[in-house]
C-alpha positions in Angstrom: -3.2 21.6 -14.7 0.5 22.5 -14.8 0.8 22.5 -11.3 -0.6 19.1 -10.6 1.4 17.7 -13.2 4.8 18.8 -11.8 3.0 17.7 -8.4 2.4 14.2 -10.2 6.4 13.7 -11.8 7.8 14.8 -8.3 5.8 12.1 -6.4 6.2 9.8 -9.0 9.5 10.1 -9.5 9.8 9.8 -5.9 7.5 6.4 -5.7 9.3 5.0 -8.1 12.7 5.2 -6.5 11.2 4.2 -3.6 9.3 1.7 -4.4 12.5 0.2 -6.4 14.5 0.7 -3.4 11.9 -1.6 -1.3 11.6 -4.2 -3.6 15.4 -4.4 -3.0 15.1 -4.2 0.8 12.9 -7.3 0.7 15.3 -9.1 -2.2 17.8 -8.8 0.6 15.6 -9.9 3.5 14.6 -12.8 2.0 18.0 -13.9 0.8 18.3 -13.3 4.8 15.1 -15.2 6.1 13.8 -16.8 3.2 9.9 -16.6 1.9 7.8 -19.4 0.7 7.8 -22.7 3.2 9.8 -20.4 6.2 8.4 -20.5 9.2 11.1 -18.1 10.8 10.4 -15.3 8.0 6.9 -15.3 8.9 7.5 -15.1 12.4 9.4 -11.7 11.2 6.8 -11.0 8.9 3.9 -10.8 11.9 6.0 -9.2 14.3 7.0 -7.0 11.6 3.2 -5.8 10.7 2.2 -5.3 14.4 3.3 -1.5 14.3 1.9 -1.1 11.1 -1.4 -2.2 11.8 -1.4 -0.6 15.5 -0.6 2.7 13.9 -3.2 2.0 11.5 -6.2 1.9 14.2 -4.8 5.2 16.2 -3.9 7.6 13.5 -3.8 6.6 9.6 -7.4 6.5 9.2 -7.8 10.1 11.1 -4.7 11.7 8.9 -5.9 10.4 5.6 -9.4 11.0 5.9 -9.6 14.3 7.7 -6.5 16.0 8.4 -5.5 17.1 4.6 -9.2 18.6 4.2 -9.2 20.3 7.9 -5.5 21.9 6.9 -6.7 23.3 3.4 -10.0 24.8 5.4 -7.8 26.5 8.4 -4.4 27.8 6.1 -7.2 31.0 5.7 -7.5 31.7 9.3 -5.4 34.7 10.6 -2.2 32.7 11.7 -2.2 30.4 8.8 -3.7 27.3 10.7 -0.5 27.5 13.2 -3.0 27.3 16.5 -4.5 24.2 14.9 -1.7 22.1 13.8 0.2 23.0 17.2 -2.9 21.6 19.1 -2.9 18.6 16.7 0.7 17.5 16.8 1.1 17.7 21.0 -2.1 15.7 21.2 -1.1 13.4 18.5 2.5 12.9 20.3 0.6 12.0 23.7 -1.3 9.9 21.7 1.5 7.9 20.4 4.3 7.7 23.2 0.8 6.0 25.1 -0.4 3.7 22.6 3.7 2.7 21.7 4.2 1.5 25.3 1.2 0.0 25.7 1.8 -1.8 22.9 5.4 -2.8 24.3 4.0 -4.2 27.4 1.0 -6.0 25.3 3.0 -7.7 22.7 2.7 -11.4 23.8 -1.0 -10.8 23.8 -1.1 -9.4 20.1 1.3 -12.0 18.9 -1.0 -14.4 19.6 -4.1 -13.0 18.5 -2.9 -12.6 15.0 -0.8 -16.2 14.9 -4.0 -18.4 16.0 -2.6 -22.2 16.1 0.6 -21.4 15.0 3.7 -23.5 16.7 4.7 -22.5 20.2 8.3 -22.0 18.9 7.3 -19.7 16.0 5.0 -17.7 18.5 8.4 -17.6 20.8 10.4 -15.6 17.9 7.3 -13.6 16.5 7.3 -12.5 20.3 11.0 -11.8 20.2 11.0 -9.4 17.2 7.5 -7.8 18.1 9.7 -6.2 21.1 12.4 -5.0 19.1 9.6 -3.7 16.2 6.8 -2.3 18.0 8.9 1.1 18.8 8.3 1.8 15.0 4.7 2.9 16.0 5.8 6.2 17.2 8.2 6.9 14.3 5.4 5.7 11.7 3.0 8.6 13.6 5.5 11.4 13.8 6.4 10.7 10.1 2.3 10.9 8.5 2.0 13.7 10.7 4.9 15.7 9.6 3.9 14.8 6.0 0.2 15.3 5.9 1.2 18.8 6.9 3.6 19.2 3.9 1.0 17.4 1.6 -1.5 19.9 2.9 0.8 22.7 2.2 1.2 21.1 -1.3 4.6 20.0 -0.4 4.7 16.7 -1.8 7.7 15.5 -2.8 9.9 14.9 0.7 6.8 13.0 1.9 7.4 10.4 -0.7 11.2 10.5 -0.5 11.8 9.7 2.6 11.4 6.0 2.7 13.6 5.9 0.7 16.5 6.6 2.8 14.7 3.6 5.2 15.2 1.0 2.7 18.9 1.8 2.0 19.1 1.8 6.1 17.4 -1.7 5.9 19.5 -3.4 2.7 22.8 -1.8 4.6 21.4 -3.4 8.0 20.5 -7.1 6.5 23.6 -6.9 4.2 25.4 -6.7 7.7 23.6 -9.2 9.5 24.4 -11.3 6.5 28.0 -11.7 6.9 27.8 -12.3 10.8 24.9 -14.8 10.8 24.6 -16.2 7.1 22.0 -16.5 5.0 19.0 -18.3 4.3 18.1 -18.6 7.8 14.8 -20.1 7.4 14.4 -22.7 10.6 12.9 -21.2 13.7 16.4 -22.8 15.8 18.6 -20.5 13.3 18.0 -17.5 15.2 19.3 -16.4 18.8 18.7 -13.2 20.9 21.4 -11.9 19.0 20.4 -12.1 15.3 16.5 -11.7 16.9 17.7 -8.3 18.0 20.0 -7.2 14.8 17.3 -7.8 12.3 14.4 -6.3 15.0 16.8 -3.7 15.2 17.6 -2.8 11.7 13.8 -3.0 11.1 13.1 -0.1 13.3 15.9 2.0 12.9 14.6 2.4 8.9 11.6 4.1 10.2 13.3 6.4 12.7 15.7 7.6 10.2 13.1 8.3 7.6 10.9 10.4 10.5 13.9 12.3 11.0 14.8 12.9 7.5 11.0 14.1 7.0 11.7 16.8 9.8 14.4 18.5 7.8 11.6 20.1 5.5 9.1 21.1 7.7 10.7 25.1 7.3 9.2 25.1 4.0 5.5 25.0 5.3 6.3 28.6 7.3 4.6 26.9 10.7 6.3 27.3 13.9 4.6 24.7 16.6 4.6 24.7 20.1 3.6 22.2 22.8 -0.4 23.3 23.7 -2.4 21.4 25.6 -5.4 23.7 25.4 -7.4 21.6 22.4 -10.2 23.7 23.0 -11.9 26.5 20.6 -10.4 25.1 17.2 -12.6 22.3 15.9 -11.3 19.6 17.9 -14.6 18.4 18.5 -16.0 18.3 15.4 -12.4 16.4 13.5 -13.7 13.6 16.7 -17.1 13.4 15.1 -15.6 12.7 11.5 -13.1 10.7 12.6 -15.0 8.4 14.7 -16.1 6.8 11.8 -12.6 6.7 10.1 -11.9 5.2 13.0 -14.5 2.3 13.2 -13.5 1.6 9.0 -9.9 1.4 10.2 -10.9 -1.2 12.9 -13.1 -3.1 10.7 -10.3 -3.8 8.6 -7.6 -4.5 11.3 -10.6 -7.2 12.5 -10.9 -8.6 9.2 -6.7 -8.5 8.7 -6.7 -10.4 11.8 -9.1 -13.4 10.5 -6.5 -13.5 7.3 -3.2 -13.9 9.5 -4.7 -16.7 11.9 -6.1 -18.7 8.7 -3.1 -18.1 6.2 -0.4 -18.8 9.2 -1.8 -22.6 8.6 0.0 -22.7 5.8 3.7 -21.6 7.2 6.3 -24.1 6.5 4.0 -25.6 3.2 3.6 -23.3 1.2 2.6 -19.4 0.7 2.1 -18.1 4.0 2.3 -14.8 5.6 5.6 -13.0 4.3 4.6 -14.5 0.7 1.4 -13.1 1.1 2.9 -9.5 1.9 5.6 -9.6 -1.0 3.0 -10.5 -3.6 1.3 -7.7 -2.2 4.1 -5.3 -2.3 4.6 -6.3 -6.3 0.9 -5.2 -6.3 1.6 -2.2 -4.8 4.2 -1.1 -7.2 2.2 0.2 -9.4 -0.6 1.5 -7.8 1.9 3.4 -5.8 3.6 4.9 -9.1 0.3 5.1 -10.8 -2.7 6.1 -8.3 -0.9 8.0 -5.5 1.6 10.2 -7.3 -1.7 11.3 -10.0 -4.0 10.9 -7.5 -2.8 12.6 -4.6 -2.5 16.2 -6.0 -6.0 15.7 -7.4 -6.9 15.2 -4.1 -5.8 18.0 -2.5 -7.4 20.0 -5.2 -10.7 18.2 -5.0 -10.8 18.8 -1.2 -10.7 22.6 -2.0 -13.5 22.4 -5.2 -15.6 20.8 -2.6 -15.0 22.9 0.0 -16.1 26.3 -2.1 -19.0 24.1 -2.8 -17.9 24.1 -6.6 -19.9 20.5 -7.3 -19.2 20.9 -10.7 -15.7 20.8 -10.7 -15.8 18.0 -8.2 -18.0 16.2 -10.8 -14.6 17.0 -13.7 -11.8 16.1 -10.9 -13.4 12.8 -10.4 -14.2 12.0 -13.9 -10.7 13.1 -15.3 -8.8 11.4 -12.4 -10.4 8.3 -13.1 -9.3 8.5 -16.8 -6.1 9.5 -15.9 -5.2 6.4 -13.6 -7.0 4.1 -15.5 -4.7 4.5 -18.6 -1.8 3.7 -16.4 -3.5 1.2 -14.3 -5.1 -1.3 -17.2 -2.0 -2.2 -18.4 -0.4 -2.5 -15.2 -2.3 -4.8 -14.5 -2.1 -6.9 -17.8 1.4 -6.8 -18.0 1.6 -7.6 -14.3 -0.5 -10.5 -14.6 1.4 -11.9 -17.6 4.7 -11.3 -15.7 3.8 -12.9 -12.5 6.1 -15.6 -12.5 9.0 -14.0 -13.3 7.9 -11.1 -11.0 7.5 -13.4 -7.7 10.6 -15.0 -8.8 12.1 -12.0 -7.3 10.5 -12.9 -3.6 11.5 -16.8 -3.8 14.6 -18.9 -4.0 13.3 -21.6 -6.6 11.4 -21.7 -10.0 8.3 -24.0 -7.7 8.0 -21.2 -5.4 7.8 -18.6 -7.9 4.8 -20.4 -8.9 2.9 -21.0 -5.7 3.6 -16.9 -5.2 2.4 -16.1 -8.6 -1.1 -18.0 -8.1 -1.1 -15.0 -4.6 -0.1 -12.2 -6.8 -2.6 -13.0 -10.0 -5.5 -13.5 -7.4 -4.5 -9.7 -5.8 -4.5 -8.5 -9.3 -8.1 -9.0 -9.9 -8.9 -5.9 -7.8 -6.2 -3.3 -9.0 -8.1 -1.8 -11.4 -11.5 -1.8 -9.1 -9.3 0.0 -6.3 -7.7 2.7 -8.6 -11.3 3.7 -8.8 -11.9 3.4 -5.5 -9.3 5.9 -4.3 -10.9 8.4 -6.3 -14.2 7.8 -5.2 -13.8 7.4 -1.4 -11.7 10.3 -1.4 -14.4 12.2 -2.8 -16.6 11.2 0.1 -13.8 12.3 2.3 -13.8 16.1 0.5 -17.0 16.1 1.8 -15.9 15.8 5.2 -18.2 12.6 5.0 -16.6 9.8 6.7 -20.0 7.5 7.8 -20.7 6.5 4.4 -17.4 5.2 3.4 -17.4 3.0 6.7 -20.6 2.1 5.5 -18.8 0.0 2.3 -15.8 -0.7 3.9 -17.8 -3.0 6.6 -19.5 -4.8 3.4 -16.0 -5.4 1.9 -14.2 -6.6 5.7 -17.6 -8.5 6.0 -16.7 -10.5 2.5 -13.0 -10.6 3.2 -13.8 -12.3 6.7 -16.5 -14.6 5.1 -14.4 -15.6 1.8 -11.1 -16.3 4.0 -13.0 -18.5 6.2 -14.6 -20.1 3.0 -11.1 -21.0 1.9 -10.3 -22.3 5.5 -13.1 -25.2 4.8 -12.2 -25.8 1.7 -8.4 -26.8 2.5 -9.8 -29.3 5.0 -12.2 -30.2 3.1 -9.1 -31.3 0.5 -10.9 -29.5 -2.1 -7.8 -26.8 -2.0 -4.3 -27.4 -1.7 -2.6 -26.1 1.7 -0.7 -25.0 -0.8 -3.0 -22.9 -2.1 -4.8 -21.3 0.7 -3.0 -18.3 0.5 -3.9 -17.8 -3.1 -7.6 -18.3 -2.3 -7.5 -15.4 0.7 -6.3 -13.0 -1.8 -9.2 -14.1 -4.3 -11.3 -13.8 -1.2 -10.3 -9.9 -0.8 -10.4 -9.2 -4.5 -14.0 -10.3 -4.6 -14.6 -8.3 -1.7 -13.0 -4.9 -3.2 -14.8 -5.6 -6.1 -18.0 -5.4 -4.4 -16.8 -2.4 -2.3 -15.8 -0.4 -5.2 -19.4 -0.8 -7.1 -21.7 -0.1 -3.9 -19.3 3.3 -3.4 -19.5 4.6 -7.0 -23.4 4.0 -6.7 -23.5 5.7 -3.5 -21.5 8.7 -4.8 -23.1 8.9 -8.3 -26.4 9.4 -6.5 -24.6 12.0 -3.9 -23.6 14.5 -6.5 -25.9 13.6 -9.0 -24.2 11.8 -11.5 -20.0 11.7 -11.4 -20.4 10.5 -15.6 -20.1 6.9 -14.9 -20.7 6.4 -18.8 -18.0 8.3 -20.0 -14.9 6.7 -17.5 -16.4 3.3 -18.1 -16.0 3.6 -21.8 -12.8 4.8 -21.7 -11.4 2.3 -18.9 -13.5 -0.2 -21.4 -11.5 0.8 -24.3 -7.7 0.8 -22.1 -9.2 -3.1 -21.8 -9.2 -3.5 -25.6 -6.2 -2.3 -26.1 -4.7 -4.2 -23.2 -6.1 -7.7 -24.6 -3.2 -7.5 -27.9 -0.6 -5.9 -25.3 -1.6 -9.1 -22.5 -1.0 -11.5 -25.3 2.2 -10.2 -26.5 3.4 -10.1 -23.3 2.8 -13.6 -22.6 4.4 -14.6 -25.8 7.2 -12.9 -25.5 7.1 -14.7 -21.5 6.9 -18.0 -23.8 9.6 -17.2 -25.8 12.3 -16.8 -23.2 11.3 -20.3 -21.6 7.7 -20.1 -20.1 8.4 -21.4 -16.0 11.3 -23.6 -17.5 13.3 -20.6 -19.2 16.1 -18.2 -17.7 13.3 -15.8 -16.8 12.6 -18.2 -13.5 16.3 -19.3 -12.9 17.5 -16.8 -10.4 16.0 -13.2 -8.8 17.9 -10.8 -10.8 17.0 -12.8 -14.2 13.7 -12.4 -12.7 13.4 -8.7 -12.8 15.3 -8.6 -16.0 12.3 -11.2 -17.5 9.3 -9.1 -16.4 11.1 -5.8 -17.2 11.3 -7.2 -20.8 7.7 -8.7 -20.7 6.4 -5.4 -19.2 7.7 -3.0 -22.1 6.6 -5.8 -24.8 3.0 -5.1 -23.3 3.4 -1.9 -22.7 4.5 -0.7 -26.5 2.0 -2.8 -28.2 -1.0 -1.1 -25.6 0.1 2.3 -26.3 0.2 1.2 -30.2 -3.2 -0.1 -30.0 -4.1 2.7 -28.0 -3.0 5.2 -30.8 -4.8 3.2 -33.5 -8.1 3.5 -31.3 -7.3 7.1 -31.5 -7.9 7.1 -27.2 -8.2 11.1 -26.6 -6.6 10.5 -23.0 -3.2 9.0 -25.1 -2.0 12.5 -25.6 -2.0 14.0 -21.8 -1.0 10.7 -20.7 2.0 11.1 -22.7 2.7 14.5 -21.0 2.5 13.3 -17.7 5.6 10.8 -18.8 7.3 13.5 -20.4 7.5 15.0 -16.9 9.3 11.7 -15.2 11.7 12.4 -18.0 14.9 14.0 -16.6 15.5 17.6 -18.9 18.5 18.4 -21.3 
């Protein structure tokens, strides 16, 4: 347990500066391009995705969901997995120099399918940066393949590092661009070849910087690679079967993505739009970065090797104890995230009004943090298993949902029954509902898989982290209510912001781990030693 927990801090402690370090890399970007009712930022903001969600078809779904399980099964064969991972990373490289410059040559095409009816003049700059961006695709590819290996390896900590070293690239970049172009350049006519190519620019050269960084530790796995083009003879084959479904989930979702971007892009220049959408996200992500990958990851890699000595059993305890672990963490995220959301998504705007519009996105992503902690554990089960069809199997429900719920709150903004400025707001509710739904069909397909994974026990404990985060929630808002409510300092400016929700947050959090002590919570204790851990020593 030791060794998972020093896994754990280093991760964490990693996420957490990186994490901070983005959300300052997008305070600075949108003191650059604006966010709510800023038709150029989410121009930036869809040209911006387009390698990410490229990547995301080619190669995420593969390295996630097969890769780290592969690499634990073949570090027994004679050469340590070497012939393997050789044969991966030259075929992976091909894969990626092709898909990057056919992406290149494609990108009018792709701007439009995600923009839909969006203005011919914001299609024009989304098309301008999606030249200088889509390079990133490669860089993305050679830096999850780099650290998948490390992970694998158990070799976690420069894997989570280096972004960090792309958002101080970024902030230093936008900083720049800052004092030669000025700020708040919000109008479509503010921007020129020029700017267009300093900002696309600064974008990309983040990610190559923190591929290259990533290199620097690949000594420490003991591998030496070499090109070879004979993919023959080491399991190729079968890593095609189990990715094939990985694949078709990862598509499914990119599909579903798509719908999102062509109905939220409506609402550019009136409210919420794209770039809102993805910061309010990104505050959601905070914590389940901290909380669920930096726990969760190590227990992954040691789940993948319980279930491939077929030691069900154990599976059975790394499931059931992960799930306790992150949901202590992740309850009263989410409660002190919810009661902080204004002051939070003041962060992302540049007026008290907007802060609101991108809290209603943020509260409505919120409903599904808890539901997707669990997920995480329980899909990545299915993956130990080397099973890969039956998570695409609950993944098409949920895209299914998030398709039918985002066109649902399409109709209901021309029917006037929702405000354009709310349509945003109602495709995040839309995806909550549909994670929701994902999340129970999964933990009923892999409860009757192994047999029982002790649904009764996790539930009552992530029941009684709800009881205690009721008292912690409504302290937290008090305390919100005390400093001003939407009116107070807490919404005046972005720094105030973070200042406000920092307080709220550790109001919350002192009074849940109070109640939790009074409720005598037997998962208190080694929660408490996993914080210990972030703690720097004397």
């Amino acid at each position: 347990m030791s060794g998972i927990g020093r896994a754990s801090a280093m991760i964490g402690a990693g996420t957490i500066v990186s994490r901070l370090t983005g959300l300052l890399r997008t305070v600075v970007l949108v003191a650059l391009i604006g966010s709510v009712k800023s038709p150029a930022s989410d121009a930036f903001a869809l040209a911006n995705q387009l390698p990410n969600n490229i990547y995301a078809i080619i190669s995420t779904g593969i390295l996630t969901a097969v890769i780290v399980p592969q690499i634990v099964k073949v570090a027994a064969h004679d050469d340590g997995g070497r012939a393997f991972i050789s044969k991966l990373f030259t075929l992976g490289t091909i894969i990626l120099v092709a898909t990057t410059g056919v992406a290149m040559v494609a990108a009018p095409w792709l701007v439009q399918l995600y923009a839909g009816d969006a203005a011919p003049d914001q299609i024009a700059l989304a098309t301008a940066f999606a030249y200088w961006c889509l390079p990133q695709v490669f860089f993305y590819g050679l830096y999850a393949l780099v650290g998948e290996a490390l992970n694998a390896r158990k070799i976690f900590g420069p894997f989570t590092w280096a972004p960090i070293v792309n958002n101080l690239v970024s902030i230093v970049g936008f900083v720049l661009i800052m004092v030669l172009f000025g700020s708040d350049l919000t109008a479509i006519d503010d921007w020129d070849s020029t700017s267009i190519a300093a900002l696309g620019g600064t974008a990309t050269l983040g990610i190559v910087v923190q591929a290259v960084i990533l290199l620097l530790f690949w000594r420490r796995t003991g591998l030496r690679l070499r090109p070879d083009f004979r993919w023959r003879g080491v399991g190729l084959r079968n890593i095609g079967r189990l990715a094939g479904w990985t694949f078709l989930m990862v598509l499914a979702g990119q599909l579903a993505g798509i719908v999102q971007s062509r109905i939220v892009i409506d609402a550019s220049g009136e409210g919420p739009s794209i770039f809102a959408m993805q910061n309010a996200w990104l505050l959601f992500m905070l914590p389940y970065s901290i909380i669920v990958l930096s726990i969760g990851t190590p227990y992954f890699t040691r789940l993948s090797e319980h279930a491939a000595a077929g030691r069900d059993a154990d599976v059975k305890s790394d499931v059931a104890n992960s799930i306790r672990t992150l949901g202590l963490f992740i309850v009263i995220a989410t409660a002190a995230l919810a009661v902080a959301a204004v002051p939070a998504s003041r962060i992302f705007t540049n007026s008290r009004s907007a802060a609101e519009e991108a809290a209603a996105v943020l509260l409505c992503f919120l409903v599904a943090l808890i539901p997707l902690a669990v997920l995480f554990v329980v899909q990545r089960t299915f993956y130990a298993y080397n099973d890969t069809r039956t998570p695409f199997y609950f993944t098409l429900v949920q895209c299914a949902l998030v398709v039918v719920t985002a066109v649902i709150a399409s109709a209901l903004v021309d029917a006037d029954v929702l405000p354009l400025s709310q349509l945003a707001a109602g495709v995040a509710l839309g995806q909550s509902f549909a994670s929701v739904v994902q999340v129970i069909i999964a933990t009923w397909l892999l409860n009757r898989r192994l047999g029982g994974i002790g649904v009764g026990s996790w539930m009552f404990s992530l029941g009684r982290f709800a009881l205690a985060a009721i008292p912690a929630a409504g302290a937290g808002w008090l305390t919100f209510q005390l400093l001003g409510g939407v009116e107070g300092w807490t919404v005046a400016d972005k720094l105030l912001g973070a200042l406000g929700a920092a307080i709220i947050g550790t109001v919350s959090l002192v009074v849940y781990a109070g109640f939790l002590a009074l409720l005598r919570a037997p998962e208190l204790t080694p929660a408490l030693g996993i914080v210990r851990r972030f703690l720097p020593k004397r």
